[in-house]
FILUM-988084 format. One line per 2 residues: their letters; for each residue x, y, z of C-alpha. Coordinates in nm, 3 decimals. Each point is the difference from the previous one (the first is absolute). Layout:
REM residues N
A> X:Y:Z; ...
REM end
This chain:
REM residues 423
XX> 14.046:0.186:7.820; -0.341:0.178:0.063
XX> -0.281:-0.158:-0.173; -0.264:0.324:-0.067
XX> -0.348:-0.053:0.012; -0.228:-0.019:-0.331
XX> -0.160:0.330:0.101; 0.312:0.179:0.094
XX> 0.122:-0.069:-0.327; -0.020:0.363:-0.204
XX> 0.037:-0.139:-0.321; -0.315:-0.233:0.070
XX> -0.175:0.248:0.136; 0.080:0.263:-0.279
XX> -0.143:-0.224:-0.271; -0.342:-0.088:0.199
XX> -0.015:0.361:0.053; -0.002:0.003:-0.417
XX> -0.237:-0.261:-0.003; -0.240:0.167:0.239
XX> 0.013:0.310:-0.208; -0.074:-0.184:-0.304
XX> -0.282:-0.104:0.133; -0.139:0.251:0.145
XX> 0.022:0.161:-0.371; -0.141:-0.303:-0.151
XX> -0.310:0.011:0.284; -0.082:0.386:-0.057
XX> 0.130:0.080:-0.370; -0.227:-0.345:-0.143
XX> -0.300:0.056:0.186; -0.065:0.323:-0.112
XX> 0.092:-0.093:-0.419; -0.212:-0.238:0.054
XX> -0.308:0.195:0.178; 0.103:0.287:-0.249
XX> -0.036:-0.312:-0.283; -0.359:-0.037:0.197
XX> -0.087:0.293:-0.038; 0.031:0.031:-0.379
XX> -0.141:-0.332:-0.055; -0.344:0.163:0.204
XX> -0.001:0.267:-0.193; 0.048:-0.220:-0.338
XX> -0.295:-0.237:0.178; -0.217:0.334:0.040
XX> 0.021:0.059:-0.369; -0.053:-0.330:-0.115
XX> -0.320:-0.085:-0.055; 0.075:-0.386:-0.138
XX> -0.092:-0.254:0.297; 0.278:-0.211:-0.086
XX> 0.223:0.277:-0.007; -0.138:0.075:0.355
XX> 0.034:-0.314:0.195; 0.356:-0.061:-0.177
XX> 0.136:0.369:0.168; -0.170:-0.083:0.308
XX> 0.144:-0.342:0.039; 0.342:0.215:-0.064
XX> -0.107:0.246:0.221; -0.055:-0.299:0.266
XX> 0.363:-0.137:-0.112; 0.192:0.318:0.051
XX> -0.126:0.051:0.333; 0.032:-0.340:0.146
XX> 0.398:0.061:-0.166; 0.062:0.372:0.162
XX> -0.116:-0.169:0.350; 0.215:-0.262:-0.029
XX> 0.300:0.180:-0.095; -0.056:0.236:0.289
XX> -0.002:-0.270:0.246; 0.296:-0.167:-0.133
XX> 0.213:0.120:0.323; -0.287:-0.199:0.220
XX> 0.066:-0.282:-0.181; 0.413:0.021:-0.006
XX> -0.064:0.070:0.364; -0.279:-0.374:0.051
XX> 0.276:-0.149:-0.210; 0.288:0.098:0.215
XX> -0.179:-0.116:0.304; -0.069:-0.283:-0.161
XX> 0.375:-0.080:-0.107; 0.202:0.155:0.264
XX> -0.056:-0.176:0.331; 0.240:0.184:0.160
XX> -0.168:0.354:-0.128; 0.396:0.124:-0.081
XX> -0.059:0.078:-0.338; -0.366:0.131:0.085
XX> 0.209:0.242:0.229; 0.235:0.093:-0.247
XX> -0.261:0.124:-0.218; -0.112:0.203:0.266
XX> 0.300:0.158:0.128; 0.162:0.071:-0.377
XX> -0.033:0.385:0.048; 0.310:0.232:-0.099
XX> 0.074:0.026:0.335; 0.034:-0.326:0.139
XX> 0.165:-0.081:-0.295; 0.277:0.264:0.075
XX> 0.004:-0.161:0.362; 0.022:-0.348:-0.189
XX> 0.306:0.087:-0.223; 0.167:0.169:0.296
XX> -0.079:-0.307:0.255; 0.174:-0.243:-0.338
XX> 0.268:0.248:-0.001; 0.097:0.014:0.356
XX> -0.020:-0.373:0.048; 0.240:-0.049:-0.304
XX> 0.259:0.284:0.084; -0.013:-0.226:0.347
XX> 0.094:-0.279:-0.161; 0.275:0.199:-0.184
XX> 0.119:0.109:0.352; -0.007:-0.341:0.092
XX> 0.170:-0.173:-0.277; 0.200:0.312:-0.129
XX> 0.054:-0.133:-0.361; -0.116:0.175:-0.341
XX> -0.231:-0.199:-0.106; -0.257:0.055:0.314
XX> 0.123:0.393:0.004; -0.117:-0.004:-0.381
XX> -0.358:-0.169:0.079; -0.029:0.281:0.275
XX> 0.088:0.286:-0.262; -0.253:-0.145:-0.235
XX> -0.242:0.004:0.231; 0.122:0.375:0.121
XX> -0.085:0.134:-0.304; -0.357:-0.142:-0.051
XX> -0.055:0.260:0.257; -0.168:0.300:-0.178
XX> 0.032:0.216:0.336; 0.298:0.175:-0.048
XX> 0.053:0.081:0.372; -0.053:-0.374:0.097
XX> 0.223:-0.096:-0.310; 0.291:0.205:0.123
XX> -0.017:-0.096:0.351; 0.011:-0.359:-0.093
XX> 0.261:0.032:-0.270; 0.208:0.210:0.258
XX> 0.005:-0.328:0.277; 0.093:-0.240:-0.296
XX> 0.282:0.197:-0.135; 0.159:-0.026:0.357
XX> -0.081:-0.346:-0.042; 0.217:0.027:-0.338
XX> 0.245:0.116:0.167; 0.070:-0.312:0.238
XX> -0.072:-0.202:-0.300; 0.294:0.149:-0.184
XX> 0.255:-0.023:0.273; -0.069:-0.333:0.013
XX> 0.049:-0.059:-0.338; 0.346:0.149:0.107
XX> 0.066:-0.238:0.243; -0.027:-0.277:-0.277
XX> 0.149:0.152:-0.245; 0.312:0.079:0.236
XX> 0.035:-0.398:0.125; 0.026:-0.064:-0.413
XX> 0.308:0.283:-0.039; 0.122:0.108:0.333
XX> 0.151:0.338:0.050; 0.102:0.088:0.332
XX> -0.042:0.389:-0.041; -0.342:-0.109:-0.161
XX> -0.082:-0.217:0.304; 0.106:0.264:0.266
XX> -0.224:0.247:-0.191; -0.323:-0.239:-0.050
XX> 0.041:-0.092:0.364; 0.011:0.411:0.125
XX> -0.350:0.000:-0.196; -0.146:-0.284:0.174
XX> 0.119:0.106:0.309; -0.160:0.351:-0.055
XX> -0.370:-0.165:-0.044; -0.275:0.149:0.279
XX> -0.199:-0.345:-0.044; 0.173:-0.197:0.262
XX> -0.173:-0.298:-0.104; 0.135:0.059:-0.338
XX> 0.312:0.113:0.090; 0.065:-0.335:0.216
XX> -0.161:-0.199:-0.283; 0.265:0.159:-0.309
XX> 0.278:-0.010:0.219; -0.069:-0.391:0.084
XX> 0.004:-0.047:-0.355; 0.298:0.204:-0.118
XX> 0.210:-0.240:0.276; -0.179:-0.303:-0.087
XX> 0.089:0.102:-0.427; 0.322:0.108:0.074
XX> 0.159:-0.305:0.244; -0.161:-0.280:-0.215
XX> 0.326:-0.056:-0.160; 0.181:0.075:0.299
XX> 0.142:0.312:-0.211; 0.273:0.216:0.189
XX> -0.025:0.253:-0.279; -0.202:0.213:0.251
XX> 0.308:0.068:0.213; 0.310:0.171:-0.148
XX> 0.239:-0.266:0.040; 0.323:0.192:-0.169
XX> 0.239:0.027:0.340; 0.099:0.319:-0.285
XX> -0.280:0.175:-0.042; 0.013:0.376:0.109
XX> -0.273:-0.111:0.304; 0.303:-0.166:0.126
XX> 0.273:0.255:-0.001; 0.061:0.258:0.294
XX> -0.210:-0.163:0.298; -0.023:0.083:0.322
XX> 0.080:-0.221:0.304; -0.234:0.003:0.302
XX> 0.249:0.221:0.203; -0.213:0.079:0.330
XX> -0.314:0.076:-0.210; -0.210:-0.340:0.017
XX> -0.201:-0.211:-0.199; -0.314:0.122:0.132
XX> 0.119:0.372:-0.035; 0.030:-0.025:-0.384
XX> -0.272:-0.219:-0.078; -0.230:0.291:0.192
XX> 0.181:0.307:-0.188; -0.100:-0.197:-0.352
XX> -0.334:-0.041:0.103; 0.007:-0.364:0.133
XX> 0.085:-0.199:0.275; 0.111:-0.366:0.105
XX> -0.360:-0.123:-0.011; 0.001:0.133:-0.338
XX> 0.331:-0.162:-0.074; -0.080:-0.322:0.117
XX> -0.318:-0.022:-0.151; 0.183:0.076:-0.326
XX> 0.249:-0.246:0.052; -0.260:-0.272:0.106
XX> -0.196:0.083:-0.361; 0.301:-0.067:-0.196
XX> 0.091:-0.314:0.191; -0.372:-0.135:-0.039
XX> -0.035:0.122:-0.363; 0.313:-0.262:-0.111
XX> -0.136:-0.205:0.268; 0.117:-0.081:0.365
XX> 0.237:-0.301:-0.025; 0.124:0.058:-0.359
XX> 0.368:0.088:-0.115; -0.090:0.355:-0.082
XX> -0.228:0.027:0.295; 0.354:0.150:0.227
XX> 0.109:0.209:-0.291; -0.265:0.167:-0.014
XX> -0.027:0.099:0.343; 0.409:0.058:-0.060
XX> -0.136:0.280:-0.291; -0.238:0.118:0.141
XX> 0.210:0.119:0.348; 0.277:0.114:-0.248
XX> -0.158:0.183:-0.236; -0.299:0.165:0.175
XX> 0.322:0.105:0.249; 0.176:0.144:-0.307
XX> -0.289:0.233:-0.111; 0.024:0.153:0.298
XX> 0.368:0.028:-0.071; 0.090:-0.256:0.302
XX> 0.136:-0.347:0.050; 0.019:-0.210:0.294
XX> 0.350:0.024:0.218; 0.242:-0.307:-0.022
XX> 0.026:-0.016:0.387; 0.250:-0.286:0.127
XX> -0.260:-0.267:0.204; -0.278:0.149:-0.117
XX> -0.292:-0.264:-0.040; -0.385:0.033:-0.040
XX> -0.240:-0.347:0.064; -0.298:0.153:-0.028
XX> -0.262:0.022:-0.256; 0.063:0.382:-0.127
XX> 0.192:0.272:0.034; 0.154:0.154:0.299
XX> -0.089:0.419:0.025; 0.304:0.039:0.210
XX> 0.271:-0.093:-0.274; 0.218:0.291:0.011
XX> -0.040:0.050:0.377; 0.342:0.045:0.159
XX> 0.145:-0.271:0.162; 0.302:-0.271:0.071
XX> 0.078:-0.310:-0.196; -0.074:-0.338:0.149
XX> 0.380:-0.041:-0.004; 0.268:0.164:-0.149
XX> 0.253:-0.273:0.162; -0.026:-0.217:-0.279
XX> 0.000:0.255:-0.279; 0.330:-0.024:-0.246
XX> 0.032:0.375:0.089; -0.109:0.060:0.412
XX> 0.088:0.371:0.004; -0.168:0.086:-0.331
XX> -0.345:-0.202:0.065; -0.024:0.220:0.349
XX> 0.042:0.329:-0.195; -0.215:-0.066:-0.314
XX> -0.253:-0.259:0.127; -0.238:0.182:0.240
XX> -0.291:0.033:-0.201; -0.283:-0.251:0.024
XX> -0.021:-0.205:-0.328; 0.065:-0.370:-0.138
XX> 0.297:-0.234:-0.082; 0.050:-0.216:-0.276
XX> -0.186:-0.311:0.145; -0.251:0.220:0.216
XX> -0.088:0.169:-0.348; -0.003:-0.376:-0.157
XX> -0.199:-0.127:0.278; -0.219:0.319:0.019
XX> -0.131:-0.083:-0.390; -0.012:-0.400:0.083
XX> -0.236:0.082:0.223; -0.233:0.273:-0.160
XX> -0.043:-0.286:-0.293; -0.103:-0.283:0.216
XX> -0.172:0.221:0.242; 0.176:-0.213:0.242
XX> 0.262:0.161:0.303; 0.157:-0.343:0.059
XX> 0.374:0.035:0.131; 0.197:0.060:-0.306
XX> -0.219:-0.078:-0.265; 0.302:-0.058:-0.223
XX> 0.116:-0.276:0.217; -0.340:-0.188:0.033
XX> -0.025:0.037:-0.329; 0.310:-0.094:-0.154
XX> -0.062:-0.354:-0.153; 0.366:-0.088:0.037
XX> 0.115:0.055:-0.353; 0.342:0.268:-0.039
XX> 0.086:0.064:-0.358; 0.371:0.167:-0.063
XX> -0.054:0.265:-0.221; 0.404:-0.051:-0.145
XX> 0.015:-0.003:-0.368; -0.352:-0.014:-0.032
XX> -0.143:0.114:-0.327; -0.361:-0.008:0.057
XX> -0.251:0.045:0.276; 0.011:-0.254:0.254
XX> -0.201:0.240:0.270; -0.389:0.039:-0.026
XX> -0.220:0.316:0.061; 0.022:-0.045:0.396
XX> 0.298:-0.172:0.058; 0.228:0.159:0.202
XX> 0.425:0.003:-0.069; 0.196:-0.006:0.250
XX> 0.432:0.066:0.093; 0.161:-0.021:0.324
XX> -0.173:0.258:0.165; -0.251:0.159:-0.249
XX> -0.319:-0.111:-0.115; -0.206:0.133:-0.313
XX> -0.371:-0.074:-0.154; -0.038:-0.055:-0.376
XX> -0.199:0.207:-0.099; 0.035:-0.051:-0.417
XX> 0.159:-0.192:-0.257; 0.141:0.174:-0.275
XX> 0.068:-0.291:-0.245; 0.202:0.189:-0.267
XX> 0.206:0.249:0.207; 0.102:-0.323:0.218
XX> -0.084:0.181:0.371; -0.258:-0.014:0.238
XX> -0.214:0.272:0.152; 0.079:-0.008:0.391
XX> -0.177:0.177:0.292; 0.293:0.041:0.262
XX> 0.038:0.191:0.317; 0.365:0.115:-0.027
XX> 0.221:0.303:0.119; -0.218:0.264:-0.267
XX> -0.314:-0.085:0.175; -0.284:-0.248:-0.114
XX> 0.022:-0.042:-0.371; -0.004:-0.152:-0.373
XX> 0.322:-0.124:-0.123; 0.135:-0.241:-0.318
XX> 0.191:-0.329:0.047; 0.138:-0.192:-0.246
XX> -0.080:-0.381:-0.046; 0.362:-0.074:0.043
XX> 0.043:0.186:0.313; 0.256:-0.233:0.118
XX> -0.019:0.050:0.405; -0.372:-0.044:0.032
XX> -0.207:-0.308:0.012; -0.422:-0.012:-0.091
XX> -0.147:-0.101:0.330; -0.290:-0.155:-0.125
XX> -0.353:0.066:0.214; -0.271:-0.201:-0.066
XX> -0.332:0.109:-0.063; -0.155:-0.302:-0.058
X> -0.269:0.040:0.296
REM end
């Protein structure tokens, strides 16, 4: 915080401006009662004939006077005593400076400094020390133009009162909306700064509440596959691209933190349902794999499987897989490897810390957020836990594209591949 100068303190200045009037009253106004007080005594001395009387009036003639030069050289003597007292002359200065207009500079120059520190700090207790100091202002033009930069100041202020608010009761419409506003601010060092701290409030808890996480939802229904129209194609006609993309995904994997369990589901979310505003979802392509750290723009691109050979139906996979997309362990691997920022060959392998758990008759969770489950030839990410409907939330590339899906806990053919995300 600013610390202001004695002298370019208004309110100081204000009340030795008082002072010095006073003063000057008191140096003019007593002077002349007393020379006026003179005056009548010569003219009582003038009539009096009484020597007594005489030499008492003129030693109270000789009184007043000595008094009425005195009191007129009282600012001479505040001034020897100021010299005197302040090495530093800064109050001496003050004194001489307190005029209406440098004390208008003075409260504008305290004003400015604190609606800085307001910028600065953006909290209300520095925005209402600037407004109180605003309003000390008895230029109305200066007022206003000061009151008109801190109420944009306000404005920041309240949005992030928002964002703290929001990480108490999260609301995902209310989160979409708050983050549109941000998003929308022309300071792009405040902008930056509200946005850092809407992810930072928001992911402390490693809450998934900002992704809609119902495989039901409306978003969901009627999607599009990436039929000869690519990645890159949509993500440009919605006013975004893969940069964009990947530096979305990359913010939701750092804001649960790279290396956590929810770290690859939220990179999973994010591709799905950013995808699924745009009314799109990544092809299930047969061999389809992805070991690099983003997205690829050409998803949707025609083109031939690895190798239909080894597909349970040949003939089929050659007519209906020719679009560029992802498998079910190339999706897998694909969100393994946006949450450890790692492209290690498959993640899920290198990672699996050897421990299989048969879902069969099981009753309760025995998956975690990140595990993956896994049967004969298909592979799925937990995504969720729903404790009291008995399922999991999966992210799965299968024939309907890359999606969300429900499993139960007692899904009998799968096994819990644990992955270990211990370092």
């Amino acid at each position: 915080m600013t610390v202001l100068n004695i002298c370019d303190n208004g309110d100081v200045l204000s009340i030795i401006r008082i002072i010095k009037i006073v003063i000057n009253i008191i140096r003019i106004v007593v002077p002349i009662i007393l020379i006026i007080s003179i005056s009548l005594t010569l003219v009582s001395v003038v009539k009096d004939k009484e020597s007594d009387a005489l030499n008492k009036s003129f030693k109270g003639i000789i009184s007043k006077s000595i008094a009425a030069i005195l009191v007129f050289l009282i600012p001479t003597f505040v001034n020897i005593l100021a010299n005197i007292s302040d090495s530093d002359q800064s109050y001496l200065s003050c004194i001489k400076v307190a005029t209406s207009e440098n004390i208008l500079a003075a409260y504008r120059l305290q004003a400015e400094k604190l609606i800085d520190n307001a910028s600065e700090s953006l909290t209300n207790s520095d925005y209402m020390l600037a407004k109180s100091a605003i309003n000390k202002i008895k230029d109305e033009s200066v007022k206003k133009e000061l009151l008109d930069e801190l109420d944009v100041i306000g404005e920041y202020i309240a949005l992030r009162n928002e964002i703290y608010l929001l990480a108490k009761d999260y609301d995902r419409e209310k989160y979409n909306e708050l983050k549109k506003k941000l998003e929308a601010i022309s300071d792009e060092k405040v902008r930056e700064r509200l946005l850092q701290e809407l992810k930072e409030a928001i992911g402390k808890n490693g809450s998934m509440d900002q992704f809609i996480t119902d495989p039901n939802d409306p978003l969901y229904r009627n999607l599009k596959n990436f039929s000869g129209t690519t990645l890159s194609d949509v993500l440009a006609r919605n006013g975004s691209s893969v940069e964009k993309l990947n530096l979305q995904i990359q913010e939701a994997v750092e804001q649960f933190g790279v290396g956590t369990r929810e770290a690859p589901v939220a990179a999973a979310l994010t591709l799905i349902q950013t995808l699924a505003e745009y009314g799109y979802r990544i092809n299930y392509y047969w061999g389809g794999k992805w070991y690099n750290i983003g997205v690829n723009g050409s998803w949707g691109a025609p083109t031939s499987p690895i190798s239909c050979d080894t597909h349970p139906n040949p003939d089929g996979c050659r007519q209906t897989m020719i679009w560029k997309g992802l498998d079910c362990s190339g999706f897998a691997n694909w969100a393994l490897i946006q949450g450890f920022q790692d492209n290690h060959i498959p993640v899920q392998r290198t990672r699996f810390n050897g421990t299989e758990i048969s879902l069969a008759g099981q009753s309760s969770a025995v998956c975690d957020i990140g595990d993956v489950m896994v049967s004969g030839g298909h592979i799925v990410l937990v995504a969720g836990i729903e404790e009291d409907n008995k399922r999991y939330l999966v992210a799965e590339s299968t024939g309907g594209g890359v999606k969300l899906s429900y499993y139960p806990f007692n899904s009998y053919q799968y096994k819990c591949r644990k992955i270990d995300y211990s370092n």
